[in-house]
BAKOLTOR-475646 format. One record per residue (C-alpha): residue in one letter; chain; residue number from 1; x, y, z. Coordinates in Angstrom, 1 decimal. Each point is the difference from the previous one (the first is absolute). Layout:
<pts>
A A NUM X Y Z;
...
</pts>
This chain:
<pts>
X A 1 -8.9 -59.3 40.5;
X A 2 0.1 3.0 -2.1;
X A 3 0.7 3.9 2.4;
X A 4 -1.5 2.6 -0.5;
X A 5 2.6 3.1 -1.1;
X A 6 0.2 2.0 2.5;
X A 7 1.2 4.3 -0.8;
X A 8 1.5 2.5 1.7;
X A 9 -1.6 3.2 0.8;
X A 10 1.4 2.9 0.3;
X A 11 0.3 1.7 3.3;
X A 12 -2.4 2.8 -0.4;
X A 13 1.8 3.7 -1.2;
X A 14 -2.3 2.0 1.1;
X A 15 -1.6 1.8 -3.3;
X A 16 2.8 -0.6 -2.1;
X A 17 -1.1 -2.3 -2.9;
X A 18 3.2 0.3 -1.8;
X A 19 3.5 1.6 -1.3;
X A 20 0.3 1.2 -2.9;
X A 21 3.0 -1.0 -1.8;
X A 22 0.7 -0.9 -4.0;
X A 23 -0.7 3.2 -1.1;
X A 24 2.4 2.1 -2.1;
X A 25 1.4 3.4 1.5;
X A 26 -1.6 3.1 -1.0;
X A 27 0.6 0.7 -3.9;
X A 28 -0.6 4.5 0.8;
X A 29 3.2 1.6 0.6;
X A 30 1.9 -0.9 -2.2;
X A 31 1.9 2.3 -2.8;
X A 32 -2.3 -1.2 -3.5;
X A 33 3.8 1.3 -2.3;
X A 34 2.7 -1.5 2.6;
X A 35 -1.9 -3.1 -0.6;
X A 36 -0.8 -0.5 -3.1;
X A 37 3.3 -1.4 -1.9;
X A 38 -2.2 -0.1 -3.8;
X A 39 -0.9 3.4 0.3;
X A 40 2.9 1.3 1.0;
X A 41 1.8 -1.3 -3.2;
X A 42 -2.4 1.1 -1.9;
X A 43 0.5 3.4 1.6;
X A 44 4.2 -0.7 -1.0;
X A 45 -0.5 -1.5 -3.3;
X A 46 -2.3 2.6 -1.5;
X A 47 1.8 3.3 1.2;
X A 48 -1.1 1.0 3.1;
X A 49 2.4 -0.6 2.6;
X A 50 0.0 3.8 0.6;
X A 51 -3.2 -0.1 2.5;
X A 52 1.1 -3.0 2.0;
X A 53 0.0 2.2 3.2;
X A 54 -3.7 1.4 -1.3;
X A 55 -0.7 -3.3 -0.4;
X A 56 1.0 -1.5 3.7;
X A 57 -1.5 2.7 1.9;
X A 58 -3.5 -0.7 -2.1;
X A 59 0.6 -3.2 0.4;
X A 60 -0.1 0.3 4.1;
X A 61 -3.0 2.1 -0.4;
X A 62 -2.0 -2.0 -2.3;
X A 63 0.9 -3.5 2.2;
X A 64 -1.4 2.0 3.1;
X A 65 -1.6 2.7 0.6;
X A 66 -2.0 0.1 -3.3;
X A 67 -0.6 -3.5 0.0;
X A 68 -1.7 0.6 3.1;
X A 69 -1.7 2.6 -1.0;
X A 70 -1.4 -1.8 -3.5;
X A 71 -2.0 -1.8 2.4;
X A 72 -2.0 2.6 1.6;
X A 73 -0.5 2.0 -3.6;
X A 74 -1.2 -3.6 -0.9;
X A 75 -2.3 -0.1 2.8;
X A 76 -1.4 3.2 0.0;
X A 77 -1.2 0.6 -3.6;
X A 78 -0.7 3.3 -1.2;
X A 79 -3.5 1.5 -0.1;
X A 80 -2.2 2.6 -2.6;
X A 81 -0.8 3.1 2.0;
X A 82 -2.4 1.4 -3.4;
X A 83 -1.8 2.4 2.3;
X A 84 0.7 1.9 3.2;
X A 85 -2.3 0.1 3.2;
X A 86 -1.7 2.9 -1.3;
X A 87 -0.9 -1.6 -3.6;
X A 88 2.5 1.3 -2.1;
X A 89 1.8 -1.9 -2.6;
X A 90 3.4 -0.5 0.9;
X A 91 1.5 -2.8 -1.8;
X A 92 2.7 -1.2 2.5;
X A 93 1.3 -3.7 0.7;
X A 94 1.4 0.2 3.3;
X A 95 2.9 -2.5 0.6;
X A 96 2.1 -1.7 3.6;
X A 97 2.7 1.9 1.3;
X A 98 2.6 -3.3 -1.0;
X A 99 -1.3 1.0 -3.9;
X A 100 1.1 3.5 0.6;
X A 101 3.2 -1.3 2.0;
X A 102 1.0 -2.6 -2.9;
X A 103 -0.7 3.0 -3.3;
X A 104 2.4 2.5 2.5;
X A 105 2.4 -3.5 0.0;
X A 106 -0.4 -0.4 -3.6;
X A 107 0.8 3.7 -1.5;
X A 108 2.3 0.7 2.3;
X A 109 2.1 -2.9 -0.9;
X A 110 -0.6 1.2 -3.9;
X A 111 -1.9 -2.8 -1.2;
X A 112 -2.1 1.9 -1.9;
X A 113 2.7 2.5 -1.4;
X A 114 3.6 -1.1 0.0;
X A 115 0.1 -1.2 -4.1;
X A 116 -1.1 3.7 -0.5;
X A 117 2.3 2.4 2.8;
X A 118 2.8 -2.2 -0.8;
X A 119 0.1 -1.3 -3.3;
X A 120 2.8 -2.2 -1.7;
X A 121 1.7 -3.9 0.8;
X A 122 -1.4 -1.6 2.4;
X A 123 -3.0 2.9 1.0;
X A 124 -3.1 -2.5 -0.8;
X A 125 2.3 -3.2 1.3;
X A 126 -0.2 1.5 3.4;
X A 127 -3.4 1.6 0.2;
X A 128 -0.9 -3.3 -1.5;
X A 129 1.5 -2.0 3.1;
X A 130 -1.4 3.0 2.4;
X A 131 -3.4 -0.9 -1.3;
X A 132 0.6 -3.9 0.2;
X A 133 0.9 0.5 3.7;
X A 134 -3.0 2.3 0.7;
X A 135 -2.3 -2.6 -1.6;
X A 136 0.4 -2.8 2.1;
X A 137 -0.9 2.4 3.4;
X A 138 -2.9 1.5 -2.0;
X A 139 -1.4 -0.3 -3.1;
X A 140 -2.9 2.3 0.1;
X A 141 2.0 3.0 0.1;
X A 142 1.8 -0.8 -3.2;
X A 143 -3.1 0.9 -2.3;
X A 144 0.4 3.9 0.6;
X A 145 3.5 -0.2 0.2;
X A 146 0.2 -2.2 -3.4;
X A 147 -1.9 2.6 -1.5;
X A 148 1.4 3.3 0.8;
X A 149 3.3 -1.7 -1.2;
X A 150 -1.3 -1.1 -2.8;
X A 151 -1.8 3.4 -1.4;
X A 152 2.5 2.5 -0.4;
X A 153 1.1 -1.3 -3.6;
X A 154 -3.7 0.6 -1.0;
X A 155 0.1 3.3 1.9;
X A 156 3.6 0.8 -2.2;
X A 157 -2.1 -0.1 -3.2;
X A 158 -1.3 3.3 1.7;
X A 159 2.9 1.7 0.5;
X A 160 -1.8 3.4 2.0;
X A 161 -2.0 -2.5 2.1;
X A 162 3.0 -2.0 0.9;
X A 163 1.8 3.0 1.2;
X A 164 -2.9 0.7 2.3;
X A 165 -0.4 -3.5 1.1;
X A 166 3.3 -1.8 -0.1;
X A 167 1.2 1.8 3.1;
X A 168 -2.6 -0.8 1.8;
X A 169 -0.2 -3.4 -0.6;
X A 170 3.9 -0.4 0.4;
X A 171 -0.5 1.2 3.5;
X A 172 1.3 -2.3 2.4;
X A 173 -2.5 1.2 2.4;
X A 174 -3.7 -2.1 0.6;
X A 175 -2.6 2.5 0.3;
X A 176 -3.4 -2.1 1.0;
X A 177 -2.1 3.2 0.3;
X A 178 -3.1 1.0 -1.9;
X A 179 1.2 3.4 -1.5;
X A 180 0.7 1.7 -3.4;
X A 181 3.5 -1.0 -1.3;
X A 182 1.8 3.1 0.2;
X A 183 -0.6 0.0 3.7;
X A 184 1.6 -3.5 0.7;
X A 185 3.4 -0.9 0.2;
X A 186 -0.3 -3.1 -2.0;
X A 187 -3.0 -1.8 -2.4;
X A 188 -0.4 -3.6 -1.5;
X A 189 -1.6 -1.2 -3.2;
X A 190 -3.3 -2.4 -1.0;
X A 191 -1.1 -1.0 -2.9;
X A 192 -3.2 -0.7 -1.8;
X A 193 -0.4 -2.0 -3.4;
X A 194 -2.6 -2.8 0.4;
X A 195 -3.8 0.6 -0.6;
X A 196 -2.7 -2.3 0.6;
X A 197 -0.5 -1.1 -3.6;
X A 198 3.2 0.0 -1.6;
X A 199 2.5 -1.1 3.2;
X A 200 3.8 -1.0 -2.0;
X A 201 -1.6 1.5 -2.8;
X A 202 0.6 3.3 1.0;
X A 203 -0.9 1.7 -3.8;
X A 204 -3.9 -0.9 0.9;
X A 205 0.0 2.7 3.0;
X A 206 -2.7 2.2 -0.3;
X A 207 0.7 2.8 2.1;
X A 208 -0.2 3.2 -2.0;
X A 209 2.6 3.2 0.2;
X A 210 -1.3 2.9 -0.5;
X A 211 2.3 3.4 -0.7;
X A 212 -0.6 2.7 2.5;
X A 213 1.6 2.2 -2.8;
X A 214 2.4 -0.6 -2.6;
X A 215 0.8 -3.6 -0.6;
X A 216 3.0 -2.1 -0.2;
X A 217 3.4 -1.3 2.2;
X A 218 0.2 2.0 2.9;
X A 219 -3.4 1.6 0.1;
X A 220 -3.2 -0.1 2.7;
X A 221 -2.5 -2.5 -0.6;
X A 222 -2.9 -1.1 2.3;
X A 223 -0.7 -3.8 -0.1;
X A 224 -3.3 -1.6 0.5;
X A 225 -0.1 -3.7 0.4;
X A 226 1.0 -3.3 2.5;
X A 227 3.0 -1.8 0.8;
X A 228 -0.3 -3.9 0.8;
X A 229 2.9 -0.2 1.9;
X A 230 1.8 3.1 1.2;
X A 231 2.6 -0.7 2.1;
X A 232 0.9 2.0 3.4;
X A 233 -2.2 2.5 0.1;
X A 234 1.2 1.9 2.0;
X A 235 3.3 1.1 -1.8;
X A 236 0.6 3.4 -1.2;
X A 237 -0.5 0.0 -3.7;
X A 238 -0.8 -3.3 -2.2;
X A 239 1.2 -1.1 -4.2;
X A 240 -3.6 -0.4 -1.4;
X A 241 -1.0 -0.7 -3.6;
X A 242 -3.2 1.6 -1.5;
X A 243 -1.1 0.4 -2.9;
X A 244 0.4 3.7 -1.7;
X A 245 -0.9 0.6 -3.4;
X A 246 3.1 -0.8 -1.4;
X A 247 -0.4 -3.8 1.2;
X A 248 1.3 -1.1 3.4;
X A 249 2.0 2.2 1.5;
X A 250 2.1 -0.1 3.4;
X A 251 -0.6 2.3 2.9;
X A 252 1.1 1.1 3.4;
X A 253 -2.4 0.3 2.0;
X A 254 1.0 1.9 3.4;
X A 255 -2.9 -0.6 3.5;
X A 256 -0.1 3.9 0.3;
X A 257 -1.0 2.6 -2.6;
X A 258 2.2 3.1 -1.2;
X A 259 -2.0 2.1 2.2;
X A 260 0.3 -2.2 3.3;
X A 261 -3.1 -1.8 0.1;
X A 262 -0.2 -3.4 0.2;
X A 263 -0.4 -1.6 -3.9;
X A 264 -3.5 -2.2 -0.3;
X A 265 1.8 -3.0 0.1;
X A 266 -3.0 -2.6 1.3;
X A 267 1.5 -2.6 2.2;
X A 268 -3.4 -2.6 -0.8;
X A 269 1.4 -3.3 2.4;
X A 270 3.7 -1.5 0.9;
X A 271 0.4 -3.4 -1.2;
X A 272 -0.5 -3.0 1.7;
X A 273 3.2 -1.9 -0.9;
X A 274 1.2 -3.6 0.3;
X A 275 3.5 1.9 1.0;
X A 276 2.0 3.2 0.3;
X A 277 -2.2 1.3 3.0;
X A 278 1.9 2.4 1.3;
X A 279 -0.4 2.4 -3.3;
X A 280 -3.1 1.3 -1.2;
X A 281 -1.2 -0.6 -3.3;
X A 282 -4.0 1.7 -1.1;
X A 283 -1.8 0.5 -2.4;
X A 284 -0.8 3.7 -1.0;
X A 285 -1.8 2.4 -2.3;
X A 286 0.8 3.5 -1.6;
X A 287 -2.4 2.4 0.3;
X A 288 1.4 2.6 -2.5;
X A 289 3.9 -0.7 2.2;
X A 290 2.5 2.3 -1.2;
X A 291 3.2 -1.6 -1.7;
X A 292 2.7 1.2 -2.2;
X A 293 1.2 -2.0 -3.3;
X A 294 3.0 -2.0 0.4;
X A 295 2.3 -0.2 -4.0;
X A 296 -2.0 0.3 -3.0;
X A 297 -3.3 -0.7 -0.5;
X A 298 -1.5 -3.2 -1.3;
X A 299 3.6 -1.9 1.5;
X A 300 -1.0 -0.6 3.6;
X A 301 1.1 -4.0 -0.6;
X A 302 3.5 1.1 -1.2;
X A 303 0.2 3.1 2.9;
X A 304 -0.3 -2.5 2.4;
X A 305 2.1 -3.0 -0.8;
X A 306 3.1 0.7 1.3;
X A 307 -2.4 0.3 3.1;
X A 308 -0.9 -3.7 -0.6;
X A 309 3.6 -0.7 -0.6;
X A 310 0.5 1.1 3.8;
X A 311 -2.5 -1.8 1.6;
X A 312 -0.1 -3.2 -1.7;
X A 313 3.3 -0.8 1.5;
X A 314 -1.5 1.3 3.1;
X A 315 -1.9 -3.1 -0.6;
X A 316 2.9 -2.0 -0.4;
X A 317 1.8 1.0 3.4;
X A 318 -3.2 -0.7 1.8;
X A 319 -0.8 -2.9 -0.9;
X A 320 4.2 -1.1 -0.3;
X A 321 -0.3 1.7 4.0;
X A 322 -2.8 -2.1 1.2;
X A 323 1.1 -3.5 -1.5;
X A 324 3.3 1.5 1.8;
X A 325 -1.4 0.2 3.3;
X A 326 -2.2 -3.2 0.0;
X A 327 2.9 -1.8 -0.5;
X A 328 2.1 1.5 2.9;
X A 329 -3.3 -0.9 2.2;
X A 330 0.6 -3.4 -1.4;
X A 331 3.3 -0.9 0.6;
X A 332 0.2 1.4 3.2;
X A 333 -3.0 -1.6 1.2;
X A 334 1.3 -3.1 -1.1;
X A 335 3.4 0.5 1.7;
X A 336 -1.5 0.4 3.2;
X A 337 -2.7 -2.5 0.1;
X A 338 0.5 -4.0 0.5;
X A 339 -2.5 -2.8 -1.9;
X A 340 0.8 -3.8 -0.5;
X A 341 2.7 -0.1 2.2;
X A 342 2.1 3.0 -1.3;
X A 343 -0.1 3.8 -1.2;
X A 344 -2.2 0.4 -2.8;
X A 345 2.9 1.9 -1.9;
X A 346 2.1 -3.3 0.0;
X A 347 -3.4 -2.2 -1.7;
X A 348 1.2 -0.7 -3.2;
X A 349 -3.6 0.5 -1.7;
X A 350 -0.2 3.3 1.8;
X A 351 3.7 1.0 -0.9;
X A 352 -1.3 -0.4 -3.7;
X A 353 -2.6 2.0 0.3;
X A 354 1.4 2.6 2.0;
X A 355 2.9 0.2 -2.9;
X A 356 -2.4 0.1 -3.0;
X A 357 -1.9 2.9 1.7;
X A 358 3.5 2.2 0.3;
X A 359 0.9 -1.3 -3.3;
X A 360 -3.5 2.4 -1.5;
X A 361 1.6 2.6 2.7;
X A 362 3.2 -0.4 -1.6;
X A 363 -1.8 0.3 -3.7;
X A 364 -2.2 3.3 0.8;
X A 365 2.7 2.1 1.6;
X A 366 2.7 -0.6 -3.0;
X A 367 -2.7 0.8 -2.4;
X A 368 -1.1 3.0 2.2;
X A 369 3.0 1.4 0.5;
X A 370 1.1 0.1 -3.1;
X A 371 -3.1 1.5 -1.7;
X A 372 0.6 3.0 2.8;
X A 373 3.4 0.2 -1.1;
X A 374 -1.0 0.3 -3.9;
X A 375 -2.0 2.9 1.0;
X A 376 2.6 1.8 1.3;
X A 377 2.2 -0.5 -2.6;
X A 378 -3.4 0.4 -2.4;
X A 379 1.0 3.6 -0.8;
X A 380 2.8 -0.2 -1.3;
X A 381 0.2 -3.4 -1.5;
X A 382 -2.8 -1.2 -2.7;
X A 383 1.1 -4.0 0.5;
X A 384 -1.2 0.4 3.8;
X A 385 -3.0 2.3 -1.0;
X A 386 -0.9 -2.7 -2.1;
X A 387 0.4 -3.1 2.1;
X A 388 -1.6 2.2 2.6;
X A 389 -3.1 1.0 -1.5;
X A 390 -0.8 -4.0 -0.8;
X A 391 1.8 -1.6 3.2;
X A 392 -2.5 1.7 2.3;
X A 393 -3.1 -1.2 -2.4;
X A 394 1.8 -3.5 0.6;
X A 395 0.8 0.6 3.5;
X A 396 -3.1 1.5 1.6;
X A 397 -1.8 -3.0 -1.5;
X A 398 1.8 -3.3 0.9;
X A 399 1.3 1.2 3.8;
X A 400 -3.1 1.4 1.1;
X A 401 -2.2 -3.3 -1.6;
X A 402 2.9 -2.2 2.4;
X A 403 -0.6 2.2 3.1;
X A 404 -3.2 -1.2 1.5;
X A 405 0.6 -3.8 -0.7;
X A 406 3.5 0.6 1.5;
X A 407 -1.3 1.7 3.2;
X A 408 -2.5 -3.0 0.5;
X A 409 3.0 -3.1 -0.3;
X A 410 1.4 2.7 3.0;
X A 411 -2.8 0.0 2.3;
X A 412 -0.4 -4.0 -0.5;
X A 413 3.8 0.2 1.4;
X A 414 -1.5 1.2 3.1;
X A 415 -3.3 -2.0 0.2;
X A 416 -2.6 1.8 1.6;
X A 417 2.4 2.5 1.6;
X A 418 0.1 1.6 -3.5;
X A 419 -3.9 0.1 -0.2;
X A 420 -0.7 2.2 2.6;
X A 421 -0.1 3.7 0.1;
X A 422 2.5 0.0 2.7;
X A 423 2.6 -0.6 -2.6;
X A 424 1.0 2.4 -2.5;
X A 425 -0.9 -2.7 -3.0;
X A 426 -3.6 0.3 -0.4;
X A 427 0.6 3.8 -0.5;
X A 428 2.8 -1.2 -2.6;
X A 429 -2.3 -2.3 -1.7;
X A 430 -3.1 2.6 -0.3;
X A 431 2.6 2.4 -1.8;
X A 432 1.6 -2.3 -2.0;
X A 433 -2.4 0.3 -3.4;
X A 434 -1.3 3.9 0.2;
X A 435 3.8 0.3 -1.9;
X A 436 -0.8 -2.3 -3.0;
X A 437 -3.4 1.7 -0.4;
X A 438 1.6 3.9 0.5;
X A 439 1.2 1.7 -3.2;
X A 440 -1.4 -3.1 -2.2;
X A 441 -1.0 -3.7 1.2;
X A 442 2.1 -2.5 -1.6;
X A 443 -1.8 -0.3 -3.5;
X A 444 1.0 3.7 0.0;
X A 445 3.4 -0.5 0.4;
X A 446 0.8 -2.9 -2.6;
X A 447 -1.6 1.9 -2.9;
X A 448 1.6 3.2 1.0;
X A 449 3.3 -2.4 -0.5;
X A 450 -1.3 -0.6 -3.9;
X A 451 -1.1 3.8 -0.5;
X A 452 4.0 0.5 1.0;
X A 453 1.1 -2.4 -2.0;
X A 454 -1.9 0.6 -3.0;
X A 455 -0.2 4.1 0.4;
X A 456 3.8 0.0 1.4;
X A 457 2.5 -2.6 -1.5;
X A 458 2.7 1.6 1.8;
X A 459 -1.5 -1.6 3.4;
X A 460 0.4 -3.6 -1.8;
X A 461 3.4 1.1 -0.7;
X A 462 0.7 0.9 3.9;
X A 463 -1.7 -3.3 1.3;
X A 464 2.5 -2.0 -2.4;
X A 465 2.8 1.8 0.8;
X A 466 -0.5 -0.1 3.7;
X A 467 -0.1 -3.9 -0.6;
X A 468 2.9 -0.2 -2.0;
X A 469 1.8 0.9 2.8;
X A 470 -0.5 -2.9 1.7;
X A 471 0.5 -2.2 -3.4;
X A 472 2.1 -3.5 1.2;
X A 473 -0.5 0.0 3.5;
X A 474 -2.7 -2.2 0.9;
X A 475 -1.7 -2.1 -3.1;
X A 476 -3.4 -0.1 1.3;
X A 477 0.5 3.8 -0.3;
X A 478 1.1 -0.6 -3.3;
X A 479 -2.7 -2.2 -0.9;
X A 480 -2.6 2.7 1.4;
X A 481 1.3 2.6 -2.3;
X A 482 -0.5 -2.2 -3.1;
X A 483 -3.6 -0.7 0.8;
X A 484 -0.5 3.7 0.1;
X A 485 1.6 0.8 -3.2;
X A 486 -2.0 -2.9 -1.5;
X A 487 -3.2 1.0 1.7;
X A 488 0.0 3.9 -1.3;
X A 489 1.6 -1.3 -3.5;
X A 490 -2.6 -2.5 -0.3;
X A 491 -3.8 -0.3 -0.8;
X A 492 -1.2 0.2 3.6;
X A 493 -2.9 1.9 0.6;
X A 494 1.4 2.6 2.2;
X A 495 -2.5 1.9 1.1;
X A 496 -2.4 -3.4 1.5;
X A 497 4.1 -1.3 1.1;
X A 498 1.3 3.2 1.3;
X A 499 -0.2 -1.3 3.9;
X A 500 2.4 -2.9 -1.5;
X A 501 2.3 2.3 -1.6;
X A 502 0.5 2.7 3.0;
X A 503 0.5 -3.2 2.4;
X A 504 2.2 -1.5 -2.2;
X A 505 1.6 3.5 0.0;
X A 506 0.5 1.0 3.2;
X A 507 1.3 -3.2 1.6;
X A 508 3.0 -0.1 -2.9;
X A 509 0.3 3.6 0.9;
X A 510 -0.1 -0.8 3.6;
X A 511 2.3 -3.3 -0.3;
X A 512 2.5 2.7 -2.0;
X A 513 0.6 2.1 2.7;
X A 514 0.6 -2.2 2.5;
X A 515 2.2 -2.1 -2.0;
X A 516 1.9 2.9 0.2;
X A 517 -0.7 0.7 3.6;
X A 518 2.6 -1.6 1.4;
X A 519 -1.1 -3.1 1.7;
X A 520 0.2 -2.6 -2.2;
X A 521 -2.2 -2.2 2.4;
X A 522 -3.1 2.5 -0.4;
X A 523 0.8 -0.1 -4.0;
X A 524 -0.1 -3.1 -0.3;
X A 525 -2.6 -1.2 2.1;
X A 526 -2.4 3.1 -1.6;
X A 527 1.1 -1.0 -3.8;
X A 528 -1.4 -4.4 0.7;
X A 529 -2.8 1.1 1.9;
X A 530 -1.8 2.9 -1.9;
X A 531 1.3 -0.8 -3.6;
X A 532 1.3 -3.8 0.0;
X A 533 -2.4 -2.4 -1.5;
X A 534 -0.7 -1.2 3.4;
X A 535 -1.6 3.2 1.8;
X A 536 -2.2 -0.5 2.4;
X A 537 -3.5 2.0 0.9;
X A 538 0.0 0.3 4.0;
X A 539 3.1 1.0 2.0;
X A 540 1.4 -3.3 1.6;
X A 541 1.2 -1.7 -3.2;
X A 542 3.7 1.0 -0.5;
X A 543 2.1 -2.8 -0.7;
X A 544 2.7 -1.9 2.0;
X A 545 2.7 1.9 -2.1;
X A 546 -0.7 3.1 1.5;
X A 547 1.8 1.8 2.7;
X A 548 -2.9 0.6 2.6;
X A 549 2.3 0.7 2.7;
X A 550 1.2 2.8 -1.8;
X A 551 -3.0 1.3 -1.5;
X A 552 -1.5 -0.1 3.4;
X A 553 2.7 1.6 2.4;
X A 554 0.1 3.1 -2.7;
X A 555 -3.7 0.3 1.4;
X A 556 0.3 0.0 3.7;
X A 557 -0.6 3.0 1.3;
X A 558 2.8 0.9 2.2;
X A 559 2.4 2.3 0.0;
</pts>
């Protein structure tokens, strides 16, 4: 005769339902340079050993303090203030005290500076790497600062401007007040160039200039019109284009007038974004603003692209920055959690994906790094002006496409723990795309690679001898570059196959840097998997040749 099973019940524990164990060790507190082995190559390799001190010390900031502090900014989102208790306009956006706390963190460090108050090898390495540790606390924060970096070569084609401005900007100092420039110990840049009917095609704008006197570079103008998206609001003075009678023409266009009132600069709403919450981005009109040309008139596109230049590989190290940290997330979730009767770091499957995602990591910080290096040597050197003025076209469109399908294959790493807004993913995912829609979405990019290449041979020139450089080493590298050539000497339709071409560009360029690298198990592994016949479309797929263990104890994120 069959018994019943009998069970044991726990003796009762009073309200204790259970112990929590399983669960990896905190990830905050930890120094984002010491332990990061990629980047700290990169740093090496590309001339910028100088600021490994800077770097360490930012490093401990940006792993802690800030990192707790990108929470609350995150949190708390700023807020219009367009009129005071009493009904005047005021045209504020009001913003946490971590926002304020993470800018002073920011420009104190130089982020937004360094390439300019110390120029020459190694200047935009390091501010590069400054930024790339900043970005993983915060990411917000890095619109204003991007762009106050980013404008004084426009501001240079002004040489009487710049010597009012540039010191100010240079400043070291975050000055968060509302007040006239001259009475602040340090201002940041905006920008304004898209309008509701013309967006990335910035030569539709219809905002009108009109000369307060005599006309031309340097000279007053009052603008009337809208800006679409004008981002942070609440800087001191903004790059705008309007349209003068000479054609489109650049301006600067400061938030108080000559006279010290405040310039009719109509903050309409702040966007409602999928990401980047902790800056403000509005809409606005000019009621008659005051503004001062910016380089000659009828040029504002050409005044202004050394500007985009600057922030498109802004683009790069933010994207390059988050894929970075989701990664780090990864892997040490994984190394601290059990499944199926063992860590989740030693599950084969997982171990592959875990090693294709730092395989994209290892990709986007060679290419990055070496486009920030080209700029520094830019002045000097028209090879690296070239392969700089097309790398970041190629750059700023593949990384930041991979950066929001990369921070998802992270979060699924860590389940559900990675869907909540506990975690510091969500917030990675939601800023993950606003970098391949800023300064041109991705169809942007790939024909600004054919304007280059057809306007600008010389670029071709530095792609392919940036290539050759790597000639022998791998032959799926070798194989790459032949398509290439075949593909631009052929009859392909370029401009309806230009996402092709700049993928087909930027991996070989990608696979070429890190066959020279160093680690021949990252080479290697990169060169079958992104341009072997055999390349796979999710992360997960590397094959049985390749060094995982290596690929995926270069990632951990400890010291």
């Amino acid at each position: 005769m069959a018994t019943e099973p009998t069970h044991t019940v726990p003796e009762s524990t009073g309200w204790t339902t259970h112990t929590v164990v399983n669960q990896p060790t905190p990830f905050e507190g930890r120094n984002l340079y010491l332990t990061d082995q990629v980047l700290r190559e990169a740093v090496q390799r590309e001339g910028g050993s100088w600021g490994e001190d800077r770097l360490a010390a930012y490093g401990d900031r940006a792993g802690g303090e800030l990192w707790e502090a990108g929470f609350d900014a995150n949190r708390n989102p700023p807020e219009l203030r367009s009129h005071d208790r009493y009904g005047h306009r005021i045209d504020q956006v009001r913003f946490h005290p971590a926002y304020h706390q993470l800018m002073e963190a920011a420009l104190g460090a130089e982020i937004h500076a360094l390439s300019w108050r110390q120029p020459g090898p190694g200047s935009q390495v390091v501010r590069s790497a400054l930024m790339y540790l900043h970005n993983q606390a915060e990411s917000g924060t890095m619109c204003p600062v991007t762009m106050t970096h980013a404008g004084i070569p426009a501001l240079r084609h002004q040489p009487e401007l710049a010597r009012i401005w540039e010191p100010r900007i240079l400043s070291n100092r975050y000055d968060g007040r509302f007040l006239p420039p001259e009475q602040k110990t340090g201002v940041t840049l905006g920008m304004g160039m898209t309008e509701k009917q013309g967006g990335s095609d910035v030569r539709a704008n219809t905002t009108s200039a009109l000369a307060l006197g005599a006309e031309g570079p340097g000279r007053d103008y009052e603008l009337v019109g809208h800006k679409w998206f004008f981002s942070a609001p609440m800087s001191d003075a903004f790059l705008v284009l309007a349209q003068s009678r000479g054609g489109l023409s650049c301006f600067l266009l400061p938030r108080w007038r000559p006279d010290g009132t405040v310039n009719a600069i109509r903050i309409q709403r702040l966007k409602d974004k999928l990401g980047n919450r902790s800056n403000a981005s509005s809409e606005v009109e000019f009621e008659n603003a005051y503004a001062v040309m910016v380089g000659e008139e009828g040029r504002g596109v050409p005044t202004i692209i050394d500007m985009v230049a600057q922030t498109r590989l802004d683009c790069m190290i933010g994207s390059t920055s988050l894929m970075r940290h989701g990664l780090a997330h990864a892997v040490h979730h994984c190394a601290g959690r059990s499944a199926f009767g063992g860590l989740l770091l030693e599950q084969p499957l997982m171990r592959n994906v875990l090693a294709d995602l730092a395989l994209e990591v290892e990709g986007a910080v060679a290419l990055t790094f070496r486009v920030a290096s080209a700029l520094d040597r830019a002045p000097d050197d028209p090879r690296e002006r070239a392969f700089a003025r097309i790398a970041t076209a190629l750059g700023k469109y593949w990384i930041c496409k991979r950066a929001a399908g990369h921070i998802t294959e992270s979060q699924e790493c860590l389940g559900g723990a990675g869907y909540v807004e506990e975690h510091v993913l969500p917030r990675l995912y939601r800023e993950a795309p606003v970098n391949a829609i800023w300064e041109g979405s991705g169809n942007v990019q790939c024909l600004d690679v054919l304007r280059a290449m057809q306007k600008s041979p010389e670029t071709v020139d530095a792609v392919f001898a940036e290539l050759e450089r790597s000639r022998g080493a791998n032959r799926h590298l070798d194989a790459a570059v032949e398509r290439i050539r075949r593909r631009l000497d052929g009859d392909a339709e370029l401009p309806l196959e230009a996402r092709l071409l700049v993928e087909d560009l930027t991996l070989a360029l990608q696979g070429g840097l890190l066959v020279r690298g160093g680690s021949d198990a990252v080479a290697d592994a990169f060169c079958t998997a992104r341009l072997g016949p055999e390349r796979t479309l999710l992360y997960g797929g590397l094959s049985a040749a390749a060094d995982v263990d290596t690929l995926v104890n270069r990632a951990m994120p400890e010291a």
